[in-house]
FIDO-788177 format. One record per atom (N, C-alpha, C): residue number from 0; atom name; x, y, z. Coordinates in steps of 0.1 Angstrom, whole numbers, plus 5000, padded with zeros to 4 digits. Example, Ala and Ser with C-alpha at 12.3 -4.5 7.8 and 13.67 -1.06 7.14 Angstrom:
% FIDO-788177
+-----+----+------+------+------+
|   k |  a |   c1 |   c2 |   c3 |
+-----+----+------+------+------+
|   0 |  N | 5132 | 4943 | 5078 |
|   0 | CA | 5123 | 4955 | 5078 |
|   0 |  C | 5132 | 4967 | 5078 |
|   1 |  N | 5128 | 4978 | 5071 |
|   1 | CA | 5137 | 4989 | 5071 |
|   1 |  C | 5129 | 5000 | 5079 |
+-----+----+------+------+------+
***
This chain:
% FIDO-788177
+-----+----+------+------+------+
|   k |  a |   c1 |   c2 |   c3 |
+-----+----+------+------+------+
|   0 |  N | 4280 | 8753 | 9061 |
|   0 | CA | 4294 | 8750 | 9062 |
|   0 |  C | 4298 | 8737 | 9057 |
|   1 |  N | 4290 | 8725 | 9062 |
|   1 | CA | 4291 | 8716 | 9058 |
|   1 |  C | 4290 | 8710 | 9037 |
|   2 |  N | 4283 | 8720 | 9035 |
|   2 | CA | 4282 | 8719 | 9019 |
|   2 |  C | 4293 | 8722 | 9014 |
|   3 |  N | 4297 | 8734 | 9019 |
|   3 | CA | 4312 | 8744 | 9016 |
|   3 |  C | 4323 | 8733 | 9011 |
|   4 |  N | 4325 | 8724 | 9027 |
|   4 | CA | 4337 | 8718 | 9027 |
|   4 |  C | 4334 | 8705 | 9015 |
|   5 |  N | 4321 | 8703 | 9016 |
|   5 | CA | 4315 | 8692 | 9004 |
|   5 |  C | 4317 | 8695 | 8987 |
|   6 |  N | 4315 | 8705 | 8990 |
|   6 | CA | 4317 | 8707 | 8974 |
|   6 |  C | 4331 | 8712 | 8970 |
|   7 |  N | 4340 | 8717 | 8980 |
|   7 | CA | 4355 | 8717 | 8981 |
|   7 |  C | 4361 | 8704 | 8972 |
|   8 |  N | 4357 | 8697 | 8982 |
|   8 | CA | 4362 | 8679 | 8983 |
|   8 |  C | 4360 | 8675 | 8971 |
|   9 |  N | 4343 | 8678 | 8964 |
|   9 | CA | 4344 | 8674 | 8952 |
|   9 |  C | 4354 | 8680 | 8936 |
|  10 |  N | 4353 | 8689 | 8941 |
|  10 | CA | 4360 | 8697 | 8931 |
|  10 |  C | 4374 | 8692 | 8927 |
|  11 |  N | 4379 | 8688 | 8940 |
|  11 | CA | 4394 | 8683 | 8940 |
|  11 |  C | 4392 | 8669 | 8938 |
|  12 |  N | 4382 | 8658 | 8941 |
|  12 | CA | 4379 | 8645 | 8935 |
|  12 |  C | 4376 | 8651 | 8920 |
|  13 |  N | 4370 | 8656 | 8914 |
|  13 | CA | 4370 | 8658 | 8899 |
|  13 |  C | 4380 | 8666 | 8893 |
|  14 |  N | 4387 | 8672 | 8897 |
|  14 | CA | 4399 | 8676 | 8892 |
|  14 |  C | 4407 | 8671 | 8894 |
|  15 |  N | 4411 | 8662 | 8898 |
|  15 | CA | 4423 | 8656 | 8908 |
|  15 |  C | 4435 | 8664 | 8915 |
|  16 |  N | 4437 | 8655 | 8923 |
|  16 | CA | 4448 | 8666 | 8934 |
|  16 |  C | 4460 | 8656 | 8927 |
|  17 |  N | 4473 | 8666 | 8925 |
|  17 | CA | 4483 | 8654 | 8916 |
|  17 |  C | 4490 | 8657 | 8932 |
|  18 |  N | 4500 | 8642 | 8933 |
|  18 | CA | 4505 | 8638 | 8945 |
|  18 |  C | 4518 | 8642 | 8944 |
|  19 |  N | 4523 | 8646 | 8949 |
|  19 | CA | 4541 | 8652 | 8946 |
|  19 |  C | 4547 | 8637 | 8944 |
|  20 |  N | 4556 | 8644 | 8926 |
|  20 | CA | 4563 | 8635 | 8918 |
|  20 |  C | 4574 | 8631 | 8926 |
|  21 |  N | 4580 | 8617 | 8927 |
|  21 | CA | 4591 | 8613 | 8932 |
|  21 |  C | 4603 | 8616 | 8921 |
|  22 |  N | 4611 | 8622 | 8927 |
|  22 | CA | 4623 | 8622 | 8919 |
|  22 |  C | 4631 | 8609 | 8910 |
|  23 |  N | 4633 | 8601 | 8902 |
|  23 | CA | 4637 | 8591 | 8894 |
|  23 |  C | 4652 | 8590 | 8905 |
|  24 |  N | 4658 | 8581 | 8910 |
|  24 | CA | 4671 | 8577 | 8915 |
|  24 |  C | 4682 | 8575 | 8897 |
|  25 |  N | 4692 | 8585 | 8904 |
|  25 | CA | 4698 | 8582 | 8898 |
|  25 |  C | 4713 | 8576 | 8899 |
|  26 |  N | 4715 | 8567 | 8893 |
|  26 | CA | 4726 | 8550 | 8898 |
|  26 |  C | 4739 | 8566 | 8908 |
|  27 |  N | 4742 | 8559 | 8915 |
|  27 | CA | 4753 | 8569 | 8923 |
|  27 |  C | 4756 | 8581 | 8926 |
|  28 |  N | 4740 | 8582 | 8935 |
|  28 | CA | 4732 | 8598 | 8936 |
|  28 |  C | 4727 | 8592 | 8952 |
|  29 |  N | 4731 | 8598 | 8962 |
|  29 | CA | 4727 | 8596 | 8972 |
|  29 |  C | 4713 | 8595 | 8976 |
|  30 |  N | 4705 | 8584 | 8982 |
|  30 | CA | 4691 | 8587 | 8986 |
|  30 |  C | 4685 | 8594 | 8996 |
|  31 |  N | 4697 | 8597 | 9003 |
|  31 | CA | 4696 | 8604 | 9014 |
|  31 |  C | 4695 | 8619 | 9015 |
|  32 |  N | 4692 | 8622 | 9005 |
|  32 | CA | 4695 | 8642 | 9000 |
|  32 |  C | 4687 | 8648 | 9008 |
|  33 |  N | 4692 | 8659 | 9014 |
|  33 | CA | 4683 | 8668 | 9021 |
|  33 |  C | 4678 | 8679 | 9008 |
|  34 |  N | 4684 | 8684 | 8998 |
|  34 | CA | 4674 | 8691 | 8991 |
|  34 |  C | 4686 | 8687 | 8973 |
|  35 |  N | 4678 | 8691 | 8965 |
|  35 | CA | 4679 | 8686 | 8949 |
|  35 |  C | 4680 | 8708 | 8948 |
|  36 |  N | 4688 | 8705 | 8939 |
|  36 | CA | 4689 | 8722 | 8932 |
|  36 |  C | 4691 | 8721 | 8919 |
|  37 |  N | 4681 | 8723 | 8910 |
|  37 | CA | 4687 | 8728 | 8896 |
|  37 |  C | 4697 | 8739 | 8893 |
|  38 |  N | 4704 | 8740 | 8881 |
|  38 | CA | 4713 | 8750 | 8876 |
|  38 |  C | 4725 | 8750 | 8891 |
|  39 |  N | 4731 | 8740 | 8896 |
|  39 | CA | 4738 | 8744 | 8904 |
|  39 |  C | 4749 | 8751 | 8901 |
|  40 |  N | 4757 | 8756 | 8912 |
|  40 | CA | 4768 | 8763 | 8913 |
|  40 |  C | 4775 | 8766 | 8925 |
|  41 |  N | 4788 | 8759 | 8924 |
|  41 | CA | 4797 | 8760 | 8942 |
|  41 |  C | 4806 | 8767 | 8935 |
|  42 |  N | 4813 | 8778 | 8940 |
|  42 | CA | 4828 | 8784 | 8937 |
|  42 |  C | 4839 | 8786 | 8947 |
|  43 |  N | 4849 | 8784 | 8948 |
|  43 | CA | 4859 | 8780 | 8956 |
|  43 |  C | 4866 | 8796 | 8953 |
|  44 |  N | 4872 | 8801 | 8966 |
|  44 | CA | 4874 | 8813 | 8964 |
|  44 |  C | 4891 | 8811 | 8974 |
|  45 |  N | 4898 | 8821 | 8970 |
|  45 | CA | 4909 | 8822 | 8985 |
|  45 |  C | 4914 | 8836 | 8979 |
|  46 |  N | 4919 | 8841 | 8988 |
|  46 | CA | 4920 | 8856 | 8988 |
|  46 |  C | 4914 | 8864 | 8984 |
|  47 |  N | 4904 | 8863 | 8978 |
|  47 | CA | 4893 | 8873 | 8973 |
|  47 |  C | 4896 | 8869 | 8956 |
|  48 |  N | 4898 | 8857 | 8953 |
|  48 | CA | 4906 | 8852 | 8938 |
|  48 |  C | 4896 | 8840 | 8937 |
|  49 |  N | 4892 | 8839 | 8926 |
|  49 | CA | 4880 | 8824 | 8923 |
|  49 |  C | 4891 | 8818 | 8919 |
|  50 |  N | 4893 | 8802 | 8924 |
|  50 | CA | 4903 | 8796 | 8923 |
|  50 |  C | 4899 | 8785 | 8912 |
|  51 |  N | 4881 | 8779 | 8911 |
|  51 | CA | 4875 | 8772 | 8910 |
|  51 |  C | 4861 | 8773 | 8910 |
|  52 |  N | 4851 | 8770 | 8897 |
|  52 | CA | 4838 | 8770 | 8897 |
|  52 |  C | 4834 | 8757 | 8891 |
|  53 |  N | 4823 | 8751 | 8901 |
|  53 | CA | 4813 | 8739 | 8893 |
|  53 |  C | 4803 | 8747 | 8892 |
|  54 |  N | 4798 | 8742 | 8877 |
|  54 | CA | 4787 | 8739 | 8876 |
|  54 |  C | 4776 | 8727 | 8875 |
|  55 |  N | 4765 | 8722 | 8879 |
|  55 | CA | 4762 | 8716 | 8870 |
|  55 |  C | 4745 | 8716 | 8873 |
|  56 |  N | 4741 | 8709 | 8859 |
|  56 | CA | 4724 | 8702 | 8855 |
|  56 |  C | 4720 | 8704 | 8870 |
|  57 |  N | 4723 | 8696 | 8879 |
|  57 | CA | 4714 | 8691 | 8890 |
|  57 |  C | 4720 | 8688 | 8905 |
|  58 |  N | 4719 | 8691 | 8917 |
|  58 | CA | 4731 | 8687 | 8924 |
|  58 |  C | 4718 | 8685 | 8934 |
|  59 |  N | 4725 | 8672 | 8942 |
|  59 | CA | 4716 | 8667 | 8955 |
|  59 |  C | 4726 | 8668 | 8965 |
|  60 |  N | 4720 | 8675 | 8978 |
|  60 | CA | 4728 | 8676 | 8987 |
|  60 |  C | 4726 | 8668 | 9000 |
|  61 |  N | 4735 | 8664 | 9004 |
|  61 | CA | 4733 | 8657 | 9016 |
|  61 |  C | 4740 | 8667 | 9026 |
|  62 |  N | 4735 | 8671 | 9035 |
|  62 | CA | 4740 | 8681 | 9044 |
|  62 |  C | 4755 | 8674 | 9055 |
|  63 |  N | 4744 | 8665 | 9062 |
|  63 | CA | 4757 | 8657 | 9066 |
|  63 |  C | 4770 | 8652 | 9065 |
|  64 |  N | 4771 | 8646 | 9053 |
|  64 | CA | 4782 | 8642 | 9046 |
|  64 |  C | 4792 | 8650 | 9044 |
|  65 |  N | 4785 | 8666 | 9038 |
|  65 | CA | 4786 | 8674 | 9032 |
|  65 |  C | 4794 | 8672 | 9020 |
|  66 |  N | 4781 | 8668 | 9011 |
|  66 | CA | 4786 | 8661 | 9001 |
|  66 |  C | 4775 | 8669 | 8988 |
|  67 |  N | 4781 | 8670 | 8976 |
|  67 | CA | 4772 | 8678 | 8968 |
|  67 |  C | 4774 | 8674 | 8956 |
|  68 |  N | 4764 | 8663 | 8952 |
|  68 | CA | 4762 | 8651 | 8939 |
|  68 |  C | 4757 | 8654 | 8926 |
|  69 |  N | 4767 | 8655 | 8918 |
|  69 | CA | 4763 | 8664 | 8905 |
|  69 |  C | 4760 | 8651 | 8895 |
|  70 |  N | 4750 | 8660 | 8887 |
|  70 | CA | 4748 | 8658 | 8872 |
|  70 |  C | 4753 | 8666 | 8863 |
|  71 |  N | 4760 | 8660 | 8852 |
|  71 | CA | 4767 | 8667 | 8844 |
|  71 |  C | 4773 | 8681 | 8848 |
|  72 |  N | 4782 | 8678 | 8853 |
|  72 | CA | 4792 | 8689 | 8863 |
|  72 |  C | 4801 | 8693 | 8851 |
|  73 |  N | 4800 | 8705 | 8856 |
|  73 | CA | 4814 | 8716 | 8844 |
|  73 |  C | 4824 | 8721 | 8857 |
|  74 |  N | 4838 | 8715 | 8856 |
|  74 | CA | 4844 | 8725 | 8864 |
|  74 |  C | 4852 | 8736 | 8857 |
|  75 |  N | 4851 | 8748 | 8859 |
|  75 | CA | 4867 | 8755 | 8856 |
|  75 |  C | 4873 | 8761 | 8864 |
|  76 |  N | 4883 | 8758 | 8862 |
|  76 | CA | 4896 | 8758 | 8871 |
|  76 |  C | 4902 | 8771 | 8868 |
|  77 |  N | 4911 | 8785 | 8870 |
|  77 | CA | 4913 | 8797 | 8871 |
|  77 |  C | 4926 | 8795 | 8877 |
|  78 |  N | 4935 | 8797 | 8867 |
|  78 | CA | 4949 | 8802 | 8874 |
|  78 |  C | 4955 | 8815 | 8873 |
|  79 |  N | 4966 | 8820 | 8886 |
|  79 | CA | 4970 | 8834 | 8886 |
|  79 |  C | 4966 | 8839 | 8873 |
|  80 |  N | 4973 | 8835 | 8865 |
|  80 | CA | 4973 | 8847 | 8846 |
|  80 |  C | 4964 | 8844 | 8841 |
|  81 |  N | 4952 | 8841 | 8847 |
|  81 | CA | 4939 | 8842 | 8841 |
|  81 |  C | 4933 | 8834 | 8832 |
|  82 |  N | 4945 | 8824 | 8831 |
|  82 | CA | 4944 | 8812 | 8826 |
|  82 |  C | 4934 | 8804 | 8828 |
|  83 |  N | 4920 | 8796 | 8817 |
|  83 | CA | 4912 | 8790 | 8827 |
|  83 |  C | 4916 | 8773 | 8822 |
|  84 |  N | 4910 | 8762 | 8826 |
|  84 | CA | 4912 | 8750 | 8824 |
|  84 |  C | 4894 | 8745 | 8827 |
|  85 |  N | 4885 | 8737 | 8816 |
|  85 | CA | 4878 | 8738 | 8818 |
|  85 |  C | 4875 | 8723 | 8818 |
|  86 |  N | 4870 | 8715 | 8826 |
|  86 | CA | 4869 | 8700 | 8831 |
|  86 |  C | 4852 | 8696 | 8826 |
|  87 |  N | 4848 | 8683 | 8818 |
|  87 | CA | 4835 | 8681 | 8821 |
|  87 |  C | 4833 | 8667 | 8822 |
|  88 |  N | 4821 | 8663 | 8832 |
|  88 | CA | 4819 | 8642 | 8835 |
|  88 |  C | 4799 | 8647 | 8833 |
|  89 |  N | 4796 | 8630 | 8835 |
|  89 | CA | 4785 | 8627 | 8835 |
|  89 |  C | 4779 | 8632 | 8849 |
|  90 |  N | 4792 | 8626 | 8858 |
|  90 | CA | 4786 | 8628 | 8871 |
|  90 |  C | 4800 | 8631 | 8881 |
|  91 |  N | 4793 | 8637 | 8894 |
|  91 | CA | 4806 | 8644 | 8906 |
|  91 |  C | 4801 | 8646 | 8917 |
|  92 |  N | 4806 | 8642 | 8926 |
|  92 | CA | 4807 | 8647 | 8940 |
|  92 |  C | 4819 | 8662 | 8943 |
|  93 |  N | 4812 | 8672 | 8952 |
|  93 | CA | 4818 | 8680 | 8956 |
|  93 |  C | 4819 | 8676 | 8973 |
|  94 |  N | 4829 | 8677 | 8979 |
|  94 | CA | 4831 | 8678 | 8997 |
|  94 |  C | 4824 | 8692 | 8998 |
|  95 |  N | 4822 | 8700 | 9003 |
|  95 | CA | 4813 | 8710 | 9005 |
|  95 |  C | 4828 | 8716 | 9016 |
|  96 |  N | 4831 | 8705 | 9024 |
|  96 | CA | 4840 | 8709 | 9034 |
|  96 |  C | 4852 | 8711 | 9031 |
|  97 |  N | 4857 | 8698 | 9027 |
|  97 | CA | 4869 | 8702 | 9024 |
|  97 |  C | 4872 | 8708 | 9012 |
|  98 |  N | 4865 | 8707 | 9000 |
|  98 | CA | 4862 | 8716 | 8988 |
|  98 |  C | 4872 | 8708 | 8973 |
|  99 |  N | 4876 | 8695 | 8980 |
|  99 | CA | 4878 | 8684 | 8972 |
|  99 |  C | 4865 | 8681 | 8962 |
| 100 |  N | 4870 | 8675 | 8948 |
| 100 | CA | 4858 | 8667 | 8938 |
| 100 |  C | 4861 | 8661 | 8932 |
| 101 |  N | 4852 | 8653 | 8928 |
| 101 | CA | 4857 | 8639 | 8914 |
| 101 |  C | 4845 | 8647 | 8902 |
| 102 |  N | 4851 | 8639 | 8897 |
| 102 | CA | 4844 | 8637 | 8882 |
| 102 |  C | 4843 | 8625 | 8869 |
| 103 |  N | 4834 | 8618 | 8874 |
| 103 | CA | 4834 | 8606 | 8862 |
| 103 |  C | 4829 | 8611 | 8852 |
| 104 |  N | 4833 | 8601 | 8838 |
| 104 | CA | 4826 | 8601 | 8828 |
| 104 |  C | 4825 | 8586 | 8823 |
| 105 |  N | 4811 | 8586 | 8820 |
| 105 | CA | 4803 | 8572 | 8820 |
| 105 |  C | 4815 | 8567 | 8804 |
| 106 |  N | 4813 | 8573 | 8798 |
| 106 | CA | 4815 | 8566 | 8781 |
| 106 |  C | 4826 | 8578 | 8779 |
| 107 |  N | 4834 | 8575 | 8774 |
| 107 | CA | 4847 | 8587 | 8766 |
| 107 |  C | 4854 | 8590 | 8776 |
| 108 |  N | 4861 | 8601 | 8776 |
| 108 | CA | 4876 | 8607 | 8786 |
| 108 |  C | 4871 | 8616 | 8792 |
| 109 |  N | 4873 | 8626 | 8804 |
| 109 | CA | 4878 | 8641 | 8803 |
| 109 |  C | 4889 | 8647 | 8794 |
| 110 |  N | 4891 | 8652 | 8789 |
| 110 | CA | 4902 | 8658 | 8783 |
| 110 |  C | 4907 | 8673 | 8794 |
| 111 |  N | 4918 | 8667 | 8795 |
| 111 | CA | 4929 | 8678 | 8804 |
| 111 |  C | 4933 | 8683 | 8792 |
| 112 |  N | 4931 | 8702 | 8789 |
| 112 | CA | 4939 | 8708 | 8783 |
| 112 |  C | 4954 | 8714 | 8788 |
| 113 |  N | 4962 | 8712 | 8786 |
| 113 | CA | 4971 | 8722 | 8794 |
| 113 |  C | 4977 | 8732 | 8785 |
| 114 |  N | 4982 | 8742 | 8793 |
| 114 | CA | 4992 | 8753 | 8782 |
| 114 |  C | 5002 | 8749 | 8776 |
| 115 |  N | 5010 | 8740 | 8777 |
| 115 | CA | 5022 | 8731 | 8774 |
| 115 |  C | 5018 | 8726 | 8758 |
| 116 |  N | 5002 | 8723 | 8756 |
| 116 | CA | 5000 | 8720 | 8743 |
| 116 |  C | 5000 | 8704 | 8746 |
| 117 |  N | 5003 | 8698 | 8757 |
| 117 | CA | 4998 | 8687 | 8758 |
| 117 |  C | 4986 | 8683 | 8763 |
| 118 |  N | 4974 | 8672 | 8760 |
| 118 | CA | 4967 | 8668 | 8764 |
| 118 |  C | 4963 | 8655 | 8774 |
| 119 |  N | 4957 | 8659 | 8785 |
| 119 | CA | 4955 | 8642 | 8793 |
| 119 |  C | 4942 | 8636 | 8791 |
| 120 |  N | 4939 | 8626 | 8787 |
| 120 | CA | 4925 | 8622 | 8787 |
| 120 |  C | 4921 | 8608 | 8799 |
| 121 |  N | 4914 | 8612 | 8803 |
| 121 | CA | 4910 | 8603 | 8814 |
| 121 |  C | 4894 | 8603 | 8821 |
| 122 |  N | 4889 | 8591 | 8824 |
| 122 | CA | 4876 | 8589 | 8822 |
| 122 |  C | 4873 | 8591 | 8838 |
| 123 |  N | 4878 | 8594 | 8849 |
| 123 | CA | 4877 | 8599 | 8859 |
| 123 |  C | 4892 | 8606 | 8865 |
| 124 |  N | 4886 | 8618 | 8878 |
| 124 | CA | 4893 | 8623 | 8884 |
| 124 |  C | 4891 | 8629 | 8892 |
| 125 |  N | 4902 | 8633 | 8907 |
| 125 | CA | 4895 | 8635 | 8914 |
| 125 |  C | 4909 | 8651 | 8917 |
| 126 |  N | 4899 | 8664 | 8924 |
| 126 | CA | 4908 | 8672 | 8928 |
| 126 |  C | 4912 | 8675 | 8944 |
| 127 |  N | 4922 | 8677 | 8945 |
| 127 | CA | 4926 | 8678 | 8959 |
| 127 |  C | 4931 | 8694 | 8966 |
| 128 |  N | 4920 | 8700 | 8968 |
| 128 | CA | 4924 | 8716 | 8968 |
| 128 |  C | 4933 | 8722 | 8978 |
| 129 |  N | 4936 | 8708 | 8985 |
| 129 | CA | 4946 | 8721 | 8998 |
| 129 |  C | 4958 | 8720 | 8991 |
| 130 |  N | 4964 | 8706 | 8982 |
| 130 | CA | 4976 | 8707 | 8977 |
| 130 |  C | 4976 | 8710 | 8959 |
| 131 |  N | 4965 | 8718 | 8961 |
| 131 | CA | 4955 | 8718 | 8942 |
| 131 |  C | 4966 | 8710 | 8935 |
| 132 |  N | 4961 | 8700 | 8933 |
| 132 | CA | 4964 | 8684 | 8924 |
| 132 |  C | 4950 | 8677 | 8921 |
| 133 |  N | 4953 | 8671 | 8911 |
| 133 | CA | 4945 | 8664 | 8901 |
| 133 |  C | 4951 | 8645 | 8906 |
| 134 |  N | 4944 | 8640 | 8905 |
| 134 | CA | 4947 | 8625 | 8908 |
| 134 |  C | 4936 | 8619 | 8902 |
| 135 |  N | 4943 | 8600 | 8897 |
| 135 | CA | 4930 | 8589 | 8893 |
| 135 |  C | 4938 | 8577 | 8893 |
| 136 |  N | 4931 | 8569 | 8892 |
| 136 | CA | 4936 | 8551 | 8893 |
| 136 |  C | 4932 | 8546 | 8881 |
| 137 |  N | 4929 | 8555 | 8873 |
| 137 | CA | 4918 | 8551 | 8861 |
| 137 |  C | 4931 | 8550 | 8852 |
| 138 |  N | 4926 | 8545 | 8836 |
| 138 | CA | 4937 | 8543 | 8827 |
| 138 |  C | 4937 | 8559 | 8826 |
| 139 |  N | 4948 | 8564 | 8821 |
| 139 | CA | 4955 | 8578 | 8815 |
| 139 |  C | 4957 | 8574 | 8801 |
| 140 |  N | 4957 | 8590 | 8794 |
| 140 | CA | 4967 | 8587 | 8780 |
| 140 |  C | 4969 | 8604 | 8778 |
| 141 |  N | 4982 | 8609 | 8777 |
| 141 | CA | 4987 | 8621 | 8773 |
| 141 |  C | 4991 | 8617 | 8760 |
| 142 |  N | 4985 | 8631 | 8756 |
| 142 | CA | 4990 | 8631 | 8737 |
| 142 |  C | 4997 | 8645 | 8737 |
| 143 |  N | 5007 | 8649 | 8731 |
| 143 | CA | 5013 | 8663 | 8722 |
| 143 |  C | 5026 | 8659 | 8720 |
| 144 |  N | 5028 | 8671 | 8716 |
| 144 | CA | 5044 | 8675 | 8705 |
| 144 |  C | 5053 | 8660 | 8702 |
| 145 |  N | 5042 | 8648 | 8694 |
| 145 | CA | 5045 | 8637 | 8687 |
| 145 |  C | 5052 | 8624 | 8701 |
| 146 |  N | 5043 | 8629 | 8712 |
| 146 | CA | 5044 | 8618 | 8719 |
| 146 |  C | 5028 | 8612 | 8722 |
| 147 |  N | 5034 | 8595 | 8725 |
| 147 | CA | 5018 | 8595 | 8734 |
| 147 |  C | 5020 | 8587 | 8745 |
| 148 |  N | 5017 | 8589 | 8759 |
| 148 | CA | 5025 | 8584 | 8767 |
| 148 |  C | 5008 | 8581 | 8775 |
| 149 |  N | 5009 | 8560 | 8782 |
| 149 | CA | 4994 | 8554 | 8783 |
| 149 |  C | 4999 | 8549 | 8795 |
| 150 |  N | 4992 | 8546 | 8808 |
| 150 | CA | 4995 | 8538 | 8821 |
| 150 |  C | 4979 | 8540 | 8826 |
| 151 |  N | 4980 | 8534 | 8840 |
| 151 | CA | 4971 | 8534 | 8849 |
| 151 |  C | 4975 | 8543 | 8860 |
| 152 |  N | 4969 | 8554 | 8864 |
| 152 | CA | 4967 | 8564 | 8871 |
| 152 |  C | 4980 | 8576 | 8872 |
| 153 |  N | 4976 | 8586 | 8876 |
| 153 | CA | 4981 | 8599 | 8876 |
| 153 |  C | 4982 | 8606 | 8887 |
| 154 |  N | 4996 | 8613 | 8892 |
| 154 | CA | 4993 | 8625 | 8906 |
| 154 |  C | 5003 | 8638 | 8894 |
| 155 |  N | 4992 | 8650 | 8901 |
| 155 | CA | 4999 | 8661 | 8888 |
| 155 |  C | 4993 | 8674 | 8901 |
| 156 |  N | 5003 | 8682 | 8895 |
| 156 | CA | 5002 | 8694 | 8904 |
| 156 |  C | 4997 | 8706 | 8883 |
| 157 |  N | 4988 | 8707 | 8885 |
| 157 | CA | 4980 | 8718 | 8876 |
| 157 |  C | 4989 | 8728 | 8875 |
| 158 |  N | 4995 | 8737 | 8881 |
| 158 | CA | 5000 | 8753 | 8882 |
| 158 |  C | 5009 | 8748 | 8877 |
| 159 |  N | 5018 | 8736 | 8880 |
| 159 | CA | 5033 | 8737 | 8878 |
| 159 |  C | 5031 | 8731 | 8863 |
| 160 |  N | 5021 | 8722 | 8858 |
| 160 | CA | 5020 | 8715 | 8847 |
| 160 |  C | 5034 | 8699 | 8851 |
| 161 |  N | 5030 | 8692 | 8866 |
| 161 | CA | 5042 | 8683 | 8868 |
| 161 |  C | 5029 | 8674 | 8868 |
| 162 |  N | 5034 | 8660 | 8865 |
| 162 | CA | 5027 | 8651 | 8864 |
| 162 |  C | 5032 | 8633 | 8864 |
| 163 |  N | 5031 | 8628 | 8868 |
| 163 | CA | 5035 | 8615 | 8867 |
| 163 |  C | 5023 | 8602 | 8869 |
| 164 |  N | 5025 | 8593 | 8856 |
| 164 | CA | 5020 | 8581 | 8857 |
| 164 |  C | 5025 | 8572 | 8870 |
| 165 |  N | 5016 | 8567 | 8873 |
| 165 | CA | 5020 | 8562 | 8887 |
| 165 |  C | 5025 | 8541 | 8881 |
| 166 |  N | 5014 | 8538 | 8872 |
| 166 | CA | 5014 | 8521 | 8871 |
| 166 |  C | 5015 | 8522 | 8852 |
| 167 |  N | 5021 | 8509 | 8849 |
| 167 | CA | 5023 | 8505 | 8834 |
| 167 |  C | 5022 | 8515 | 8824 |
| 168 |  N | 5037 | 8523 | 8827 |
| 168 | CA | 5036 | 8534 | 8816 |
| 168 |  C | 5047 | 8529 | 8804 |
| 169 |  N | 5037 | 8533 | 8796 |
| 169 | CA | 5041 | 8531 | 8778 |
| 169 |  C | 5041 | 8541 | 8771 |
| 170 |  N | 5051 | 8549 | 8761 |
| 170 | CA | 5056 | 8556 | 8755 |
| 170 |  C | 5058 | 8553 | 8744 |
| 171 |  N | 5052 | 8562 | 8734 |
| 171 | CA | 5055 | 8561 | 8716 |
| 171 |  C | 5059 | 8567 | 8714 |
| 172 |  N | 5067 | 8575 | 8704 |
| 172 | CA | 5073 | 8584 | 8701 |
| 172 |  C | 5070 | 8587 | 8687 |
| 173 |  N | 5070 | 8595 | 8678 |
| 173 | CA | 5065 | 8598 | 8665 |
| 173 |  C | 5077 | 8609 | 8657 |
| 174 |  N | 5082 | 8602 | 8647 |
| 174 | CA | 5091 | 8605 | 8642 |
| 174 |  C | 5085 | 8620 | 8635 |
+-----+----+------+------+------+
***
């Protein structure tokens, strides 16, 4: 018996036993995660209608918080006429609860497509699903039909396409 467990032991000293790999922290990723999921995906549903889908790379969950911390998050957004709007950042938190999320992007914009043919670009944002609105404090800049209109933060209702710069808005016009 004793040989058994001896030559076990060595096998695993000459093979080596690999130690479970620590996950790398990453800058504004909670360390407190109850579990890490690849290929994630949360979908926000109301009436039997997908209102809203994230995806992303990597999501750490903190149960508690109820907080769900993305890597490279895709949202798309789904309205009545089947309209989609498709959002992407570096990084995002989902509420799990209240079904609120942000979305940063480290370097460049998001780009808001809208049907209107205008565009918003903005390097963070956050959604507010009981009053589905879009909000940020971050610089803004809307471009189309030969305007370009630049300030510091935004409150916008999506469905209706209504929107307003909230701080130092500036207007160009293009002949």
């Amino acid at each position: 018996m004793f040989l058994g467990i001896a030559a076990v032991l060595a096998l695993l000293i000459g093979i080596g036993v690999e130690k479970p790999k620590r996950v790398a922290e990453v800058p504004g990723v909670f360390k407190n995660a109850d579990a890490e999921i690849d290929r994630f995906s949360f979908i926000q549903t109301k009436d039997g209608k997908m209102q809203w889908k994230v995806q992303a790379r990597r999501a750490r969950i903190v149960e508690n918080e109820f907080k769900a911390v993305l890597e490279d998050p895709r949202v798309t957004l789904f309205k009545e006429e089947g309209a989609q709007m498709i959002l992407e950042g570096d990084e995002g938190v989902v509420d799990t609860e209240s079904h609120n999320f942000t979305l940063k992007k480290r370097e460049g914009s998001i780009p808001i497509h809208l049907e209107s043919g205008y565009t918003i670009y903005t390097n963070q944002l956050q959604w507010i699903d009981q009053n589905q609105e879009i909000s940020t404090d971050a610089p803004v800049t809307i471009y189309g039909d030969g305007i370009e209109i630049t300030g510091l933060g935004l409150r916008g209702v999506l469905g209706t396409e209504t929107f307003t710069i909230t701080n130092d808005v500036r207007a160009v016009v293009a002949n």
